[in-house]
VOPAGU-2260 file (C-alpha; in pm, 1 decimal, decimal comma):
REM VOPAGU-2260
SITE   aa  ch    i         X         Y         Z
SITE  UNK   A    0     173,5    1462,6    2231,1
SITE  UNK   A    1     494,0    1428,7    2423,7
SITE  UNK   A    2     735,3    1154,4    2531,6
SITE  UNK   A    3     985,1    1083,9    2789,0
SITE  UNK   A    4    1337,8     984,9    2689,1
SITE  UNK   A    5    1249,5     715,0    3005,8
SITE  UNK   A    6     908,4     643,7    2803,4
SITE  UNK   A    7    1081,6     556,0    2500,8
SITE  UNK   A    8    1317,1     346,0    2630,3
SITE  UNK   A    9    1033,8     146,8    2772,7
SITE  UNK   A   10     875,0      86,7    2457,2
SITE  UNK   A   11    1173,1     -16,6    2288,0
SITE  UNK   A   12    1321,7    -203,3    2622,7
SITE  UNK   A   13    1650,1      51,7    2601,2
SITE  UNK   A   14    1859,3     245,5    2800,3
SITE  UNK   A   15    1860,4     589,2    2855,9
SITE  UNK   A   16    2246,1     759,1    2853,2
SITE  UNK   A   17    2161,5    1100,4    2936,1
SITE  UNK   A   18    1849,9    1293,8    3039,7
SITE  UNK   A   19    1567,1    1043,5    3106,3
SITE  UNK   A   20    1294,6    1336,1    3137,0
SITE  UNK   A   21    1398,4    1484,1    2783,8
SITE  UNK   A   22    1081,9    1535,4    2600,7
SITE  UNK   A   23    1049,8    1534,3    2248,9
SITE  UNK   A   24     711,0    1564,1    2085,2
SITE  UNK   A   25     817,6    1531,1    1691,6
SITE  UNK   A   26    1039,9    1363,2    1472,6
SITE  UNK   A   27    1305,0    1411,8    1225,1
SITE  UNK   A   28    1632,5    1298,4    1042,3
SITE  UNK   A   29    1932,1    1313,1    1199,6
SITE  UNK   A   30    2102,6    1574,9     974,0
SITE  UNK   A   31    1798,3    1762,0    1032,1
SITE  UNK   A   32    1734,0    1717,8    1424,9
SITE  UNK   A   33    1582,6    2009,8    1626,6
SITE  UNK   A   34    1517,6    2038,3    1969,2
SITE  UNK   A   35    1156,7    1857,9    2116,5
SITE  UNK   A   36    1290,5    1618,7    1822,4
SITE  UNK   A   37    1333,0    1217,3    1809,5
SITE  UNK   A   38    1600,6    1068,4    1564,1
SITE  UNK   A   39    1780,1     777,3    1527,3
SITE  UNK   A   40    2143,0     659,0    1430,6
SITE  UNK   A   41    2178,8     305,2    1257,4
SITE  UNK   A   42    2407,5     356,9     915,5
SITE  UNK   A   43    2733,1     454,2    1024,8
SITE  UNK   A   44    2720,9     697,6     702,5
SITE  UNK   A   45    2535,9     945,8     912,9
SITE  UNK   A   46    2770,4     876,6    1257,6
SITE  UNK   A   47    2908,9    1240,7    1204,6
SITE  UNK   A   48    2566,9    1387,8    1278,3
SITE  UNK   A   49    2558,7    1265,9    1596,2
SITE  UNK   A   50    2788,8    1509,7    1683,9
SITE  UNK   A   51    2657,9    1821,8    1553,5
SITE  UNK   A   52    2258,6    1734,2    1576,2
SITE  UNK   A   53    2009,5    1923,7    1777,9
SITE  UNK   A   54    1783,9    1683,0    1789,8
SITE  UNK   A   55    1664,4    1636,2    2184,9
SITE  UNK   A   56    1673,0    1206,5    2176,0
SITE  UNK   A   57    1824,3     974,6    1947,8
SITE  UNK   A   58    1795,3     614,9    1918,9
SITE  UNK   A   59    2080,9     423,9    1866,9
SITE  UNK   A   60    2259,0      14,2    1869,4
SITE  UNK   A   61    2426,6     -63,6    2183,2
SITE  UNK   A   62    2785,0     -91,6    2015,2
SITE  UNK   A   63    2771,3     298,0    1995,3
SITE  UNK   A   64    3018,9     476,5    2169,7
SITE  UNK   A   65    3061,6     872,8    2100,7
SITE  UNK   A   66    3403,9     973,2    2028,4
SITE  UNK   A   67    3299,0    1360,1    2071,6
SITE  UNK   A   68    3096,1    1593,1    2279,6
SITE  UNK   A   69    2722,4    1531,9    2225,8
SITE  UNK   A   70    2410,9    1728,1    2362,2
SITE  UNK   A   71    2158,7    1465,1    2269,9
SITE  UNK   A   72    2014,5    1245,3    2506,3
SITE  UNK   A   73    2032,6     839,0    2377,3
SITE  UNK   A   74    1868,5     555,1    2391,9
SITE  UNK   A   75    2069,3     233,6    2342,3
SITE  UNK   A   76    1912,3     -42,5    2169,8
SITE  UNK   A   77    1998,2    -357,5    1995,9
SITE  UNK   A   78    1888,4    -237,0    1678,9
SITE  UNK   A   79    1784,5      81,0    1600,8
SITE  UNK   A   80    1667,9      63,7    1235,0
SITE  UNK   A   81    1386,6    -174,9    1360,2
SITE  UNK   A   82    1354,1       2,3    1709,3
SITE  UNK   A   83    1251,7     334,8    1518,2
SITE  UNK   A   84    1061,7     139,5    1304,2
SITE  UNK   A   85     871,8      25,3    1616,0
SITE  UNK   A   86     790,6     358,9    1744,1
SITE  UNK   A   87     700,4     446,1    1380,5
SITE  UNK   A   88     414,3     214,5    1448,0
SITE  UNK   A   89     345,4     283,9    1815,7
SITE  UNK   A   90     316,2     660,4    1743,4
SITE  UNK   A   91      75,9     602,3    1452,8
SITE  UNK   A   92    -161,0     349,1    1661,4
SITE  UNK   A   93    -165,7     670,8    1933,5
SITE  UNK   A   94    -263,1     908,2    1670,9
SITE  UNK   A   95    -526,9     703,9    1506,1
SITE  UNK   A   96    -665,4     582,3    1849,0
SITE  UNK   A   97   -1018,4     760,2    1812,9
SITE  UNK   A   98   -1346,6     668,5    1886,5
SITE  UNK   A   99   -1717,0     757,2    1913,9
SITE  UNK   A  100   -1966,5     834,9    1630,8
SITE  UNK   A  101   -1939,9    1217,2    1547,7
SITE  UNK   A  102   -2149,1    1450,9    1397,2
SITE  UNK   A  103   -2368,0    1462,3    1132,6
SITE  UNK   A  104   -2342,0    1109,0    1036,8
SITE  UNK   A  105   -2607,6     858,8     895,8
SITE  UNK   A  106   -2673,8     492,9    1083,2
SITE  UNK   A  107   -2922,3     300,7     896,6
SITE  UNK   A  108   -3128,0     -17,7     964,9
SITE  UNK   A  109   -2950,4    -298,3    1105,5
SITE  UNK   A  110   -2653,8    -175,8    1133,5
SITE  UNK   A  111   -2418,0    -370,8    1345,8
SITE  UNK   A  112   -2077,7    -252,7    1510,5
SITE  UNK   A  113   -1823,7    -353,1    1802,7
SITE  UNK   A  114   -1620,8    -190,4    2053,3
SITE  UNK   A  115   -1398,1     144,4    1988,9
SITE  UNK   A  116   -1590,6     248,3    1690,5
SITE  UNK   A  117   -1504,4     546,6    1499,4
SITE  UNK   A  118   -1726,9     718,6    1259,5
SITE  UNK   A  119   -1624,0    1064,1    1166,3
SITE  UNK   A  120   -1814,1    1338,8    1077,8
SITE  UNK   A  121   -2046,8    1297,4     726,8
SITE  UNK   A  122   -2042,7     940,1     706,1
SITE  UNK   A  123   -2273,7     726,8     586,6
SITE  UNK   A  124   -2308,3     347,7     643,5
SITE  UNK   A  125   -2605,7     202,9     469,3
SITE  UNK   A  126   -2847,4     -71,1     574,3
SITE  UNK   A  127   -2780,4    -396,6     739,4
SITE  UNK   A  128   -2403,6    -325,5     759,1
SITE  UNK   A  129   -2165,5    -525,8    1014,5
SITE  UNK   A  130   -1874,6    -387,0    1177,9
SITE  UNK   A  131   -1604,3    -554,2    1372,1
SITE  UNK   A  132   -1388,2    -411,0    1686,6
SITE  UNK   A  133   -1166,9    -105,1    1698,4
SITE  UNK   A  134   -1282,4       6,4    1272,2
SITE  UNK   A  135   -1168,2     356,2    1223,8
SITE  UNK   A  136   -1363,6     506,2     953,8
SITE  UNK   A  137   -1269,1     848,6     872,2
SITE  UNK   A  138   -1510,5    1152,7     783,4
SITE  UNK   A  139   -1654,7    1181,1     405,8
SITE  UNK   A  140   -1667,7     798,1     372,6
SITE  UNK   A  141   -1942,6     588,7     191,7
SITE  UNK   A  142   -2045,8     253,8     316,7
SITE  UNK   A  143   -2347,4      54,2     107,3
SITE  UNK   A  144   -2594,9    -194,8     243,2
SITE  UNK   A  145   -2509,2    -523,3     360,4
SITE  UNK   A  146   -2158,9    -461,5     363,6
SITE  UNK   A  147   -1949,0    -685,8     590,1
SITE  UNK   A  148   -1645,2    -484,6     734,0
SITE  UNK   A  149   -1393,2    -697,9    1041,0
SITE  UNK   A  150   -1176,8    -626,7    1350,8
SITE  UNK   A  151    -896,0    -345,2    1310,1
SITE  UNK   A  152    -955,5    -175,9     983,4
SITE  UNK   A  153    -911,2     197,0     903,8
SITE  UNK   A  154   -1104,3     372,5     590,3
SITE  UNK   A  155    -962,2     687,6     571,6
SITE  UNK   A  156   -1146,1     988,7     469,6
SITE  UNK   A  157   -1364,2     990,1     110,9
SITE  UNK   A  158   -1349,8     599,7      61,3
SITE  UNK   A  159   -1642,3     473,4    -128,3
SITE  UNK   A  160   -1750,4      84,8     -50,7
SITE  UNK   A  161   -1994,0     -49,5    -240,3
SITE  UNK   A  162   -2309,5    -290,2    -138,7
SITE  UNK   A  163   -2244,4    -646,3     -56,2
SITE  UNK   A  164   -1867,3    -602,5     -44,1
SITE  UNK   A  165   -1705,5    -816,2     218,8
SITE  UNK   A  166   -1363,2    -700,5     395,2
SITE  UNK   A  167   -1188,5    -906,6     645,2
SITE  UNK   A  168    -935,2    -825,4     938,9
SITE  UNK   A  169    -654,9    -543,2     954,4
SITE  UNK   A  170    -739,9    -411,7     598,7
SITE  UNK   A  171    -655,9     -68,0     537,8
SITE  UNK   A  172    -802,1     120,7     261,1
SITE  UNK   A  173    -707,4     496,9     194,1
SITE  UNK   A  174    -879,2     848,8      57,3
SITE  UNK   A  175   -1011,2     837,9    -249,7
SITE  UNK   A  176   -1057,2     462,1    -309,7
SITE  UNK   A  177   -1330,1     317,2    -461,0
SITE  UNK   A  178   -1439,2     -61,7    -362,6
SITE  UNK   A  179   -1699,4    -259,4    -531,5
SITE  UNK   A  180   -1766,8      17,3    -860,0
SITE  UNK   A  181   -1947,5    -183,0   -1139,1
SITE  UNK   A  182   -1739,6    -351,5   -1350,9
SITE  UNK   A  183   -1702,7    -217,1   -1714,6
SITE  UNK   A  184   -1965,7    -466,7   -1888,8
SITE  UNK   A  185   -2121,6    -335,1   -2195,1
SITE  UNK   A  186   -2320,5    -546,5   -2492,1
SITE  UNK   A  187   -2257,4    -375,9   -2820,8
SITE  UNK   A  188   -2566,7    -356,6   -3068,6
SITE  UNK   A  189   -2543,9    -370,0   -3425,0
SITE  UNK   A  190   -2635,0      26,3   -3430,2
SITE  UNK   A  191   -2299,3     114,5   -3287,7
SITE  UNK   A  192   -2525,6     137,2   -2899,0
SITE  UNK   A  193   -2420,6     -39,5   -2579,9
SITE  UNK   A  194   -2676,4    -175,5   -2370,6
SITE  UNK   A  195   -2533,2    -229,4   -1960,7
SITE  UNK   A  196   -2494,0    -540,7   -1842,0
SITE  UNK   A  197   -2564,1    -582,5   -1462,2
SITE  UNK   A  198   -2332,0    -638,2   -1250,2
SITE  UNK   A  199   -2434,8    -857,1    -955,1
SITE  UNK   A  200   -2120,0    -986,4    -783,5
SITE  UNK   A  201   -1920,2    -859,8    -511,8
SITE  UNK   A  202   -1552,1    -767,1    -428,9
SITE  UNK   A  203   -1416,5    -981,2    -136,0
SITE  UNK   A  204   -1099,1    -814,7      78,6
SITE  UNK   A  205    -957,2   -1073,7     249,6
SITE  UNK   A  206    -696,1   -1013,3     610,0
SITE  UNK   A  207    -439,9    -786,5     588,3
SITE  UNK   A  208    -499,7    -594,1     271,0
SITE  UNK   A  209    -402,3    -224,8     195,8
SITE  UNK   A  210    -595,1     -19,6     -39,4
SITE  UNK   A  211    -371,3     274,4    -183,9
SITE  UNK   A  212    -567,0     626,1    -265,1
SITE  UNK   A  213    -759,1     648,1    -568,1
SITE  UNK   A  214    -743,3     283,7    -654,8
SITE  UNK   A  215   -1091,3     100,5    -797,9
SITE  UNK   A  216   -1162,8    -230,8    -756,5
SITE  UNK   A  217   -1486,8    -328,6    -967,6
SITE  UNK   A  218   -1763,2    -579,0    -852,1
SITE  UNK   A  219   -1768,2    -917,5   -1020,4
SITE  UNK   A  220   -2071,1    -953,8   -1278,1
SITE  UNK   A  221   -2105,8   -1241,9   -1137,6
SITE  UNK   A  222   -1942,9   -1405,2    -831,9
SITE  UNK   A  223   -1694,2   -1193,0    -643,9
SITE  UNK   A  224   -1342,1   -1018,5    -760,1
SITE  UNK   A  225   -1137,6   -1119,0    -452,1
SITE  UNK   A  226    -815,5    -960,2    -280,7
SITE  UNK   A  227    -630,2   -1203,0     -93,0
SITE  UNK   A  228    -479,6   -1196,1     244,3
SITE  UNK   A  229    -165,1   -1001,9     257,0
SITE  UNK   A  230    -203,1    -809,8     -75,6
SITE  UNK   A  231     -62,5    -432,7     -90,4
SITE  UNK   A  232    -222,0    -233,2    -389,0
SITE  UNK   A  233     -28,9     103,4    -447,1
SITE  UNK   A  234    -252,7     461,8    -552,2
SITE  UNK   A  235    -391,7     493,1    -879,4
SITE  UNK   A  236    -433,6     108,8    -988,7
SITE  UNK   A  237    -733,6     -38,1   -1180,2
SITE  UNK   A  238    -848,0    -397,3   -1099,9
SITE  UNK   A  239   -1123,2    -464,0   -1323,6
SITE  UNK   A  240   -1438,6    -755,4   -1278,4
SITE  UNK   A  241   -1376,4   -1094,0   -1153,6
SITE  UNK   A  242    -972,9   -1013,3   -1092,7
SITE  UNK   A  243    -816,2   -1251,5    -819,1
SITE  UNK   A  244    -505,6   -1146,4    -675,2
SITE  UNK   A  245    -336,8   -1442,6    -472,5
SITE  UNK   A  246    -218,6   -1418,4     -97,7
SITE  UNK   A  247     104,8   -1159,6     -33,1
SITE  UNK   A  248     104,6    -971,9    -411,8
SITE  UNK   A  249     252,4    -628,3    -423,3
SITE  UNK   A  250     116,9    -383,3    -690,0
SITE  UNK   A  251     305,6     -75,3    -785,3
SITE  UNK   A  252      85,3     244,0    -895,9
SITE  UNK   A  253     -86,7     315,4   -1244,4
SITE  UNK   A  254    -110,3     -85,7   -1301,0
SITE  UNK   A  255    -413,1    -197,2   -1449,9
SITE  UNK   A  256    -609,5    -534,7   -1433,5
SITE  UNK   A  257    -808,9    -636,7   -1708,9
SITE  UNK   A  258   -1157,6    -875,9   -1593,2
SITE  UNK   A  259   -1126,0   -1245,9   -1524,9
SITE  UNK   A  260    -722,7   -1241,1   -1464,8
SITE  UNK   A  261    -602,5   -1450,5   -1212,3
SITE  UNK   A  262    -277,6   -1347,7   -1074,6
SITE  UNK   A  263     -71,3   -1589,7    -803,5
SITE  UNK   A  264      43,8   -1539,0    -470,1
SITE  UNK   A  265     400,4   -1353,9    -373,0
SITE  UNK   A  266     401,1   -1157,3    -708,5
SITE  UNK   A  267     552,8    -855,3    -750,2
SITE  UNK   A  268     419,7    -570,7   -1015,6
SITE  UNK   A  269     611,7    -249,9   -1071,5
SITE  UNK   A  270     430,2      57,0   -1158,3
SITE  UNK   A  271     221,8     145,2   -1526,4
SITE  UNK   A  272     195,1    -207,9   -1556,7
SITE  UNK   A  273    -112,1    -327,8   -1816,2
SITE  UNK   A  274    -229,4    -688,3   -1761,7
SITE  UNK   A  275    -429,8    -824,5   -2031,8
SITE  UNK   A  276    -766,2    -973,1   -1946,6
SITE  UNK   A  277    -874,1   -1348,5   -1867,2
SITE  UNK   A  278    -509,6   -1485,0   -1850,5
SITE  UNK   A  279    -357,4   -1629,2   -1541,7
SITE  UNK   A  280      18,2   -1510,6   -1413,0
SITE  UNK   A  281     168,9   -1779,5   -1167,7
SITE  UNK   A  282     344,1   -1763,2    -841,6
SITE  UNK   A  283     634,5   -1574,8    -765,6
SITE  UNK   A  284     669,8   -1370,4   -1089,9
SITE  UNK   A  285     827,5   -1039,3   -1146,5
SITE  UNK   A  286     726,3    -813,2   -1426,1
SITE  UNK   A  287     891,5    -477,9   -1456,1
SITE  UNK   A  288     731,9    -161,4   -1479,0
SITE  UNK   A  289     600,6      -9,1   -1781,5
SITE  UNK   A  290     536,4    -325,6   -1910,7
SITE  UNK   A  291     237,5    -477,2   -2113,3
SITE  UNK   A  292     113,3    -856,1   -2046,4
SITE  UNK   A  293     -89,1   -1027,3   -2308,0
SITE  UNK   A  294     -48,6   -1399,8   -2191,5
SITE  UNK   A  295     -19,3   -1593,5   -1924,7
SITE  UNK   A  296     311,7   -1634,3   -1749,2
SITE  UNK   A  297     414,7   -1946,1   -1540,4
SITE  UNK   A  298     564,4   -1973,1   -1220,5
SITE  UNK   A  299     840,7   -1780,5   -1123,3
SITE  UNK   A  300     902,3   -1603,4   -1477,0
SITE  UNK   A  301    1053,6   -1243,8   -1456,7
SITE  UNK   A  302     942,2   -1039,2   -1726,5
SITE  UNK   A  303     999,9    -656,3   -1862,7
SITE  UNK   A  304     876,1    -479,5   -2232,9
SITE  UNK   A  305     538,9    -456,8   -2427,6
SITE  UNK   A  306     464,9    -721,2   -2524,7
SITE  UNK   A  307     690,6    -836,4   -2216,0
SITE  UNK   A  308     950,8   -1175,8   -2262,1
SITE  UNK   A  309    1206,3   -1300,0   -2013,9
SITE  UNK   A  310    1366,4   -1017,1   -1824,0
SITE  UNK   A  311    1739,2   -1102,5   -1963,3
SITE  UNK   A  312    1639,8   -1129,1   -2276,6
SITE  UNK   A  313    1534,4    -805,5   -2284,2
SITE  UNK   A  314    1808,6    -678,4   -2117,2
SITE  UNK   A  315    2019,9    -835,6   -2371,3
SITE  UNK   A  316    1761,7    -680,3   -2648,1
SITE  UNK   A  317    1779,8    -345,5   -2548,1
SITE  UNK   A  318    2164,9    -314,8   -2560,3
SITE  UNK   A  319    2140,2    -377,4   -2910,0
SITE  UNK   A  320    1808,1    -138,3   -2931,5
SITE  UNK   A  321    2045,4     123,0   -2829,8
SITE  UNK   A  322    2303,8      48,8   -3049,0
SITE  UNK   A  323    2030,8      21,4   -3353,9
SITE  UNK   A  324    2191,8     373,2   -3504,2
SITE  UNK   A  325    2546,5     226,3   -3485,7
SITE  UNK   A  326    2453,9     -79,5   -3702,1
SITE  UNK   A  327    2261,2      44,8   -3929,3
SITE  UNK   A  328    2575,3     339,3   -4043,9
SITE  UNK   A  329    2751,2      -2,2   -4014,8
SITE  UNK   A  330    2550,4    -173,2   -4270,7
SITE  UNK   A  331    2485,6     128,2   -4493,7
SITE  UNK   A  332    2908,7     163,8   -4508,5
SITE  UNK   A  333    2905,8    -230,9   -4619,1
SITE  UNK   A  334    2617,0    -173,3   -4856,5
SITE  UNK   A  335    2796,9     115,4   -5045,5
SITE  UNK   A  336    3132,2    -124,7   -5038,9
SITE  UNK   A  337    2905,6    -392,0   -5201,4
């Protein structure tokens, strides 16, 4: 897939200095620009490459004037961190514009799907499914009955999705996830045995969700574990039955969920994170990786440690943690004065 220097500049409302028919069809950094490559210039730390790059365009602010010799072509913009940024996106909306149902694939009953479908190869979507406009599912994937899937999603290839799950607009899900797996429910007997117990419930997505790879979200056992709008879950993060994550929460990877937590909106949880179950975290909290939550945390609250307390507490904690060697040769020395 090539571009025009002229295209580009169209996208991103610029203007060509140089050769408007310079194609490039790939991109790179700046310090590593080749030719048929797209870069772009916005930290002035990386100005000298300009000058010595091979790359065939690069994008950069309108304030930019070269004070050497330069063989690439540019394209002047007002910014072009974000203009790059924009192509970013452009160019991956051109390479995931597919459609049509390939081969093998399973349809069953009742199935239900807009306009631009695509369904690659060795896909199954099970009975009484609905799909929205322009859905993207990739080859490999599983899709239970009565699933509800809306407009402008992409499963990419191997994601598993449960019956009854429900998934709303512009959600994203990548390989390897797993949506709607039973939640871990298990009666204990006085014989040491475990007897299951059903798990009936759903998982609700709601808009604007991303799924990282290999991440499980389990099926209520009753009622539904729901995802709010906006959330980002990273790869490799458990969220267990009955979990609800509130509206615009980012989750780092390795982080588990224990069932029944409720966790706020705009939260933000770094990576190998454990969350004890049935507790509710507020708003607008911040809890540092590697930490472990047992209790509920109130609005706002940044937190780091297992068990995790206020953030500069523990700051001020683990200077003296380090420093634990020190004091005790201290208080040994006063002991032996003593």
């Amino acid at each position: 897939m090539k571009f025009t220097a002229e295209q580009i500049a169209g996208i991103l409302d610029g203007e060509v200095v140089g050769n408007p028919n310079a194609e490039v069809y790939k991109l790179s950094k700046i310090e590593e620009g080749s030719i048929g490559s797209l870069t772009f210039l916005s930290n002035p730390k990386y100005q000298n490459y300009i000058y010595s790059t091979e790359a065939t365009i690069t994008i950069v602010n309108k304030s930019f004037e070269p004070e050497q010799p330069i063989i690439t072509t540019l394209i002047k913009v007002e910014d072009a961190y974000q203009s790059f940024s924009k192509l970013l996106e452009y160019y991956n909306q051109v390479k995931l514009m597919k459609s049509g149902i390939e081969q093998p694939s399973v349809i069953s009953e009742n199935v239900t799907y807009g306009d631009d479908l695509y369904l690659g190869s060795f896909c199954y979507v099970g009975k009484n499914v609905k799909i929205g406009n322009n859905v993207k599912i990739y080859p490999n994937t599983y899709i239970g009955d009565n699933v509800i899937i809306g407009n402008n999603c992409i499963f990419f290839a191997g994601v598993r999705i449960y019956s009854e799950t429900e998934i709303g607009n512009n959600c994203v899900i990548h390989s390897g996830a797993i949506v709607g797996s039973d939640g871990f429910g298990f009666a204990p007997h006085d014989d040491g045995t475990y007897s299951k117990i059903p798990q009936i419930g759903n998982v609700i997505l709601e808009d604007d969700v991303e799924i990282g790879s290999c991440t499980t979200i389990d099926r209520a056992t009753m009622g539904s574990t729901i995802i709010r709008k906006g959330v980002k879950l990273d790869n490799q993060i458990q969220i267990a039955h009955n979990v609800e994550i509130g509206e615009n929460t980012v989750i780092a990877a390795q982080t588990g969920v224990a069932g029944s937590t409720k966790i706020g909106k705009n939260c933000m949880i770094g990576g190998q994170v454990g969350v004890a179950g049935h507790i509710t975290i507020g708003d607008n909290v911040r809890i540092q990786a590697q930490s472990g939550i047992g209790k509920s945390l109130k609005d706002g609250e940044i937190v780091q440690g297992s068990p995790a307390f206020n953030y500069g507490e523990f700051s001020k904690s683990y200077v003296h943690f380090r420093n634990l060697p020190k004091i005790v040769s201290e208080l040994d020395a006063l002991k032996k004065k003593i």
